[in-house]
KOLGUBA-427402 format. One record per residue (C-alpha): residue in one letter; x, y, z. Coordinates in steps of 0.05 Angstrom, whole numbers, padded with zeros to 5 digits, always signed. Layout:
BEGIN
AXYZ;...
END
This chain:
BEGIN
X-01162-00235+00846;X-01122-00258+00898;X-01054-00249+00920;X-01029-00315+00909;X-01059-00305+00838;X-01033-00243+00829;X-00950-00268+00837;X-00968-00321+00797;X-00992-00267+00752;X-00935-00225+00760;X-00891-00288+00756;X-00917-00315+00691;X-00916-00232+00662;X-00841-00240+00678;X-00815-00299+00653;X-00853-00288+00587;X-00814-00220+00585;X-00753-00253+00594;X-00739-00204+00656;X-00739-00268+00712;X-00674-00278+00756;X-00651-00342+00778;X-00663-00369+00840;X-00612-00340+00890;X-00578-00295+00837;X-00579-00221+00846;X-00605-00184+00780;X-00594-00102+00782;X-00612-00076+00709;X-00576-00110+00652;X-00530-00143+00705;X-00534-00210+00735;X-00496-00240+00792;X-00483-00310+00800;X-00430-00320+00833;X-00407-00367+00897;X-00461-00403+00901;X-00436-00471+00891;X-00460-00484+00822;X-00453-00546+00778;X-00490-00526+00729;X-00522-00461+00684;X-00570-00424+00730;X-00645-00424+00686;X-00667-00387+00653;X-00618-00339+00637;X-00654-00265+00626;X-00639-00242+00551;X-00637-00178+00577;X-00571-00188+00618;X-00509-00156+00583;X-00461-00172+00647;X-00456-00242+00664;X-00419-00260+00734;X-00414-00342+00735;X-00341-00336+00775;X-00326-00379+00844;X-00374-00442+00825;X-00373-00506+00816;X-00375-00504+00736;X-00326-00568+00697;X-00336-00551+00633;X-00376-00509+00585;X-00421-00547+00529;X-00437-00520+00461;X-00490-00464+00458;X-00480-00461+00534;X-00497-00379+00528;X-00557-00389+00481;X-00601-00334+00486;X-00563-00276+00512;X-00553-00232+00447;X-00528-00166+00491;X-00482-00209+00527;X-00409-00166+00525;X-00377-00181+00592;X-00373-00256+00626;X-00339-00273+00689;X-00315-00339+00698;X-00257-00348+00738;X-00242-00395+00802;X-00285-00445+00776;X-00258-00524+00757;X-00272-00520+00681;X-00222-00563+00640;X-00249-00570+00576;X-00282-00520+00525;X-00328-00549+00470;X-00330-00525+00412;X-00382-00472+00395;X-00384-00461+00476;X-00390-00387+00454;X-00441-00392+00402;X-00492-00341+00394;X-00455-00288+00443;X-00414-00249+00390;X-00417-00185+00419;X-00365-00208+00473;X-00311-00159+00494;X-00290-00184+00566;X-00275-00261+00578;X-00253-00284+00637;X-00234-00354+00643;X-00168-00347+00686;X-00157-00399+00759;X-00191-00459+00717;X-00165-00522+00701;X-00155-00511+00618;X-00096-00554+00593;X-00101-00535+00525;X-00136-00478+00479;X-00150-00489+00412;X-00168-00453+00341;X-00240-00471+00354;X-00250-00444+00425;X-00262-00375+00413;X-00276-00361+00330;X-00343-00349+00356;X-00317-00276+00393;X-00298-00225+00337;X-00304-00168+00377;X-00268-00203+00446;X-00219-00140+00464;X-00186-00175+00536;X-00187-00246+00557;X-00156-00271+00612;X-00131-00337+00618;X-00087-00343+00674;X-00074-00381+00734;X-00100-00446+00691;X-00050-00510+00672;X-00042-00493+00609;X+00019-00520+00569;X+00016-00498+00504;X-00027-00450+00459;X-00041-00476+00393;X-00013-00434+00332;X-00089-00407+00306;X-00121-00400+00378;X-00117-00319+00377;X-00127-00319+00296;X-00191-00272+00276;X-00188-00250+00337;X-00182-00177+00302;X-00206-00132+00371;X-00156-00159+00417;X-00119-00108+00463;X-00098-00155+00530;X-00086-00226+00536;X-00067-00247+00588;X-00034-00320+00594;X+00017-00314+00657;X+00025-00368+00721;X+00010-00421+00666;X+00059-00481+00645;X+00069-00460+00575;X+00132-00482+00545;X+00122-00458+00480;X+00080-00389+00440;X+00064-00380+00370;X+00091-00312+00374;X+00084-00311+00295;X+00019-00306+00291;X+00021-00238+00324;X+00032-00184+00268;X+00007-00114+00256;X-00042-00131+00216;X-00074-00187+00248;X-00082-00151+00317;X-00072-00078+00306;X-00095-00063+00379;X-00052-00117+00413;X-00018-00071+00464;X-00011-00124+00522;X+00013-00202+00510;X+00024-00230+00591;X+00072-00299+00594;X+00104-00280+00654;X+00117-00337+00707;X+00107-00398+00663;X+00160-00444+00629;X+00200-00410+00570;X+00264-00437+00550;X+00290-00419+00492;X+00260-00353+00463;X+00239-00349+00382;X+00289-00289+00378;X+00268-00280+00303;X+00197-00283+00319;X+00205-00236+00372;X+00235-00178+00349;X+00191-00174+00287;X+00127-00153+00331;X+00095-00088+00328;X+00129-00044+00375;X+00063-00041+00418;X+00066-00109+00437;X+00145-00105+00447;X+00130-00061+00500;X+00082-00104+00526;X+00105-00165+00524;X+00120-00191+00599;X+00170-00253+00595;X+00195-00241+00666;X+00191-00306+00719;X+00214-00357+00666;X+00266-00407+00657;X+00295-00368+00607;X+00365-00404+00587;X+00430-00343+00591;X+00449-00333+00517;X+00476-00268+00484;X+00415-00243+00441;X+00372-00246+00494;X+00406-00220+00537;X+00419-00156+00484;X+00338-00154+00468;X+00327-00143+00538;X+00376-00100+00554;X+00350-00052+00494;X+00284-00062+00523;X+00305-00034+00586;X+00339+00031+00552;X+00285+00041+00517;X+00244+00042+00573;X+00194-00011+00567;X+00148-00022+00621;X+00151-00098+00612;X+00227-00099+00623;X+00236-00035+00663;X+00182-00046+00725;X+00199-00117+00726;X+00279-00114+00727;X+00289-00159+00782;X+00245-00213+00760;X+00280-00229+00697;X+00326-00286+00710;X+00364-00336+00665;X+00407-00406+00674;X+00469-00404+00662;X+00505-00485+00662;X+00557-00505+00699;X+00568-00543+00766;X+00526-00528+00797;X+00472-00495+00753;X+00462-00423+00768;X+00406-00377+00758;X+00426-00302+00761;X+00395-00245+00746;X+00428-00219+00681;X+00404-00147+00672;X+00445-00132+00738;X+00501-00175+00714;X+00527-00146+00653;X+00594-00166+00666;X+00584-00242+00656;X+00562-00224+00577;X+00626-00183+00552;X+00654-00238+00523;X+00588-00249+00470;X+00597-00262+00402;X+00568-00228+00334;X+00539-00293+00315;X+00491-00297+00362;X+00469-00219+00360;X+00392-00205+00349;X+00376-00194+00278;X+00328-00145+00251;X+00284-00141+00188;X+00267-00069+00155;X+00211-00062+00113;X+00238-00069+00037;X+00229-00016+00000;X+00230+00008-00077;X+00265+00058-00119;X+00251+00076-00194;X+00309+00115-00230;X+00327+00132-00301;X+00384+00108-00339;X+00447+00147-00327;X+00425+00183-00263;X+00465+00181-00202;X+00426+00138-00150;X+00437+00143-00063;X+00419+00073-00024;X+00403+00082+00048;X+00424+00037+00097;X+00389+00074+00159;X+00343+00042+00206;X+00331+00034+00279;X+00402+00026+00293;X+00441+00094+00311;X+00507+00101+00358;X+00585+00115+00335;X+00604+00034+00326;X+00564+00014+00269;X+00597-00019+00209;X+00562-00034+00141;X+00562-00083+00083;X+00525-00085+00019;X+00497-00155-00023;X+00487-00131-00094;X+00443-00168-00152;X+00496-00181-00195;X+00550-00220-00194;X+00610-00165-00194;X+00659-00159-00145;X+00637-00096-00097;X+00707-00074-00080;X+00729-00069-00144;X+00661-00028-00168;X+00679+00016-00117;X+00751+00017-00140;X+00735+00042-00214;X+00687+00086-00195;X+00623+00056-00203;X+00602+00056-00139;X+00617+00097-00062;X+00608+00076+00002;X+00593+00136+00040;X+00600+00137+00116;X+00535+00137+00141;X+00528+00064+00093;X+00499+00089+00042;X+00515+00068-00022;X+00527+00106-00095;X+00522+00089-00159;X+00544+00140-00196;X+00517+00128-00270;X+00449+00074-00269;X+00441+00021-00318;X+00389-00012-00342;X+00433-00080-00309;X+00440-00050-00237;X+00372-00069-00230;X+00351-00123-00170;X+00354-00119-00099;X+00401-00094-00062;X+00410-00115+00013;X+00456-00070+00069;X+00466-00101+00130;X+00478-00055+00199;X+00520-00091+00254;X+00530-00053+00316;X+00590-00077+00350;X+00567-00051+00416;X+00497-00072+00430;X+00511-00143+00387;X+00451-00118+00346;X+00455-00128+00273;X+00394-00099+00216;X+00380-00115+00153;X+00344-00072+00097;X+00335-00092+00031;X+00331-00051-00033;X+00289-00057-00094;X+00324-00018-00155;X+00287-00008-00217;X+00336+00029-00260;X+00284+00061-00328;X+00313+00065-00400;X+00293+00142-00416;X+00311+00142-00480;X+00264+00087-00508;X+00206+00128-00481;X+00227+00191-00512;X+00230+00171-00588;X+00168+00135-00578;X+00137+00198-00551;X+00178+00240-00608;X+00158+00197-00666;X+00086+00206-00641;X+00089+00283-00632;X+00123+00285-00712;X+00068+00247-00734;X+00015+00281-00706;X+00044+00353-00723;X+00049+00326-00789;X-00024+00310-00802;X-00035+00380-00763;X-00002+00415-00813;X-00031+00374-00876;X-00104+00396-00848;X-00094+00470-00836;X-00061+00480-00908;X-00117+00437-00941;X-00164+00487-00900;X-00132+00548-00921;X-00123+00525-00991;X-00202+00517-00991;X-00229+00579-00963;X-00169+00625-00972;X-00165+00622-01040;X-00211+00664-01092;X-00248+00616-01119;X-00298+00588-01073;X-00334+00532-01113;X-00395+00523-01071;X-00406+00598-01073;X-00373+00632-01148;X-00434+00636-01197;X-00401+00671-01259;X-00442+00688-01320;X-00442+00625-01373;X-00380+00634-01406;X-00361+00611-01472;X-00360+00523-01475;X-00281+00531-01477;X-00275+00571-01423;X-00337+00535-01387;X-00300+00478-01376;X-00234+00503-01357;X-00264+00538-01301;X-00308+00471-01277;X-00240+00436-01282;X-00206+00489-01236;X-00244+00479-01178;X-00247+00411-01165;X-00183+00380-01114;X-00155+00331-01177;X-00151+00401-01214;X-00124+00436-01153;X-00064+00387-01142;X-00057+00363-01221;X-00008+00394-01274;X-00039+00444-01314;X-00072+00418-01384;X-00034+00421-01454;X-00089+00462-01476;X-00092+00510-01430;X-00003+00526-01433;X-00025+00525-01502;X-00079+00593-01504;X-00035+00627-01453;X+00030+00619-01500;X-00015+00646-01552;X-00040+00704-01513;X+00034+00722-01492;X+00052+00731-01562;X+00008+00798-01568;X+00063+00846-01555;X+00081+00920-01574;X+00135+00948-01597;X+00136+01022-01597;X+00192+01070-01644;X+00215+01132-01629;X+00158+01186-01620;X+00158+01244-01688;X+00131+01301-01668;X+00076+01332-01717;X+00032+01390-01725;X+00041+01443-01664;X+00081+01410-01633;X+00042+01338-01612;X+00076+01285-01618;X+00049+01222-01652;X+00069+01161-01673;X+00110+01133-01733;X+00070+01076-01734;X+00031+01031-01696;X+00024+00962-01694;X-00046+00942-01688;X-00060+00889-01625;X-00129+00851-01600;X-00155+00874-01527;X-00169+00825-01470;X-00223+00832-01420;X-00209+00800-01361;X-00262+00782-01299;X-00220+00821-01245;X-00263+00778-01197;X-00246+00713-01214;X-00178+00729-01254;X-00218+00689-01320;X-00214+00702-01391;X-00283+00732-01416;X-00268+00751-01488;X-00220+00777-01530;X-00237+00838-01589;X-00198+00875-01635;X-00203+00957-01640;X-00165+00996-01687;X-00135+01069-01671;
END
């Protein structure tokens, strides 16, 4: 064989494996390097094998569907500095196993729902430096993984900072808009995210217009200590109108906001929570939440329709210091929801919490549960003296085998062991013979005495003997013997 045959060889061995680089790329291992060479289009083929992908400072417009077939290990892709303005959809098709996107100094103008529902497990992507606008409401939904995005030096006007909650991106711990074109901030929206992404969230180098609450959401920011706010202090700038219009940067100007109002203080939402109590106990409502500091005042909304004041004048209810509210005797009608509000005066911060009270009738559930003990003790009772009855008492019918008595008496004893003759009145026959047997009575004079002294009787009244079966307490016969 010869060595031209033998790199064809080789050649051929290689590209069936799916191990062949691309002309002028550089392939090391699972990696492949594409990058600055002036491309206008996919390098091919593309090696299965490669789990890196670096595509970055080409000549690339725009990325067609199923663009990345055939790379199943693919988990990081470089794109960036290239002139791609459009995403089809399905452009990341058959790459699932994403984690690292980079798609930042493009041209994108808009991203949409579709663009990346094909990435699951995409944990940063980085989108910045592009002429992006405005990010559609459902372009980060499903994305589950997510831990950066980054979105800064953009135009964006307007976010869809709604659709970021804790359980839609639990691992959302950095959200970059910093240095694009923010107005008016969703103040609602904003302080409802997860804490993480509060302290993430960079909004500095915007046209951010001066107003009270965000001025106050920053400012907590900063005491808190928030990297976003606090590292970037300087850089967080708002308008403020007037002749001529002024930018300044308000979290070194505290002075200009001393003359804010409540009504435009941030609000904040607690979790609601629930609270089962019986009838007639004495029930606490806390108002606590994230707000703490010596200027905080309180207010309650109850369910019904009562005025508070005078509750709290007759005693019903107490207002305690700390907000909390008393009711001092629950009824079954003090159920609902009740809501406490928090204002503090100082930091123009208000919070809500809301309270759901189920108030239980005890009583109800007691006499049920009585009249179902009585009635079960009852039949208890019935049982064990039916059981006694049967094998406490002498005669034991399955077992009593007395010797054939007389027909009369024959049947009296059949009769006596059956349960109508153990619960029934006793016979007329029966009260009859015993009436007749208690007649048979002596009566004895005074003793004489006789011969040598031995006494004897004057007379004696002759009377029948009765045998008795001392077992079974029955009549066996009845004889007559004479003295």
């Amino acid at each position: 064989m010869t060595s031209t045959s033998f790199v064809v060889f080789i050649s051929l061995l290689l590209r069936l494996s799916g191990a062949v680089c691309p002309q002028g790329c550089l392939c090391i291992s699972d990696i492949l390097n594409c990058g600055s060479l002036g491309l206008d289009r996919f390098p091919n083929p593309l090696p299965f094998t490669a789990s890196v992908l670096d595509l970055s400072h080409n000549r690339l417009t725009w990325l067609a569907a199923g663009s990345f077939y055939g790379l199943p290990r693919l988990h990081t892709l470089h794109m960036s500095h290239n002139r791609i303005s459009l995403l089809s959809p399905g452009a990341f098709h058959n790459i699932s196993s994403l984690r690292y996107l980079d798609l930042s100094s493009n041209k994108l103008q808009v991203v949409g729902k579709y663009h990346f529902q094909d990435l699951p497990a995409l944990e940063v992507l980085l989108l910045y430096n592009n002429r992006l606008t405005r990010v559609e409401s459902n372009t980060l939904m499903g994305l589950g993984n997510l831990r950066k995005v980054y979105l800064s030096l953009n135009q964006i006007t307007d976010f869809p900072f709604f659709s970021i909650r804790k359980h839609s991106h639990p691992n959302l711990a950095t959200l970059d808009l910093s240095s694009n074109r923010l107005f008016r901030l969703p103040m609602d929206d904003i302080v409802v995210l997860p804490v993480a992404v509060q302290k993430g969230l960079f909004l500095n180098n915007n046209s951010l217009e001066c107003d009270c609450s965000m001025y106050r959401m920053f400012w907590h920011w900063e005491q808190k200590g928030y990297p976003s706010v606090k590292d970037y202090k300087d850089d967080y700038k708002c308008l403020m109108y007037g002749e001529p219009q002024i930018s300044i940067n308000f979290l070194r100007s505290s002075h200009l906001f001393e003359n804010c109002t409540i009504g435009k203080m941030i609000s904040l939402i607690s979790p609601k929570a629930d609270k089962v109590v019986y009838e007639g106990e004495q029930v606490r409502l806390d108002c606590t939440g994230t707000l703490n500091g010596e200027d905080l005042s309180y207010s309650w909304i109850i369910p019904h329709q009562e005025n508070i004041s005078q509750l709290i004048q007759n005693g019903t209810l107490r207002l305690n210091q700390d907000g909390s509210l008393d009711i001092l005797a629950a009824q079954s009608i003090d159920s609902g929801v009740y809501q406490c509000t928090a204002v503090d005066n100082t930091r123009m911060i208000n919070e809500s919490r809301e309270v759901n009270l189920t108030v239980v009738v005890q009583h109800s559930t007691e006499e049920a549960f009585n009249t179902g003990y009585t009635t079960l003790l009852g039949c208890v009772v019935t049982l064990v003296l039916i059981l006694m009855y049967l094998y406490l008492t002498p005669c034991r019918c399955g077992c009593c085998k007395p010797p054939p008595p007389s027909p009369a008496v024959s049947t009296f004893g059949e009769d006596r062991c059956t349960l109508s003759s153990i619960f029934a009145a006793p016979s007329t026959d029966r009260l009859k013979s015993k009436s007749q047997s208690d007649r048979h009575v002596v009566f004895l004079e005074p003793l004489m005495t006789g011969k040598n002294g031995v006494p004897k009787a004057a007379f004696v009244v002759e009377q029948p003997r009765i045998e008795w079966d001392t077992e079974n307490f029955t009549i066996i016969r009845e004889r007559e013997d004479s003295e």
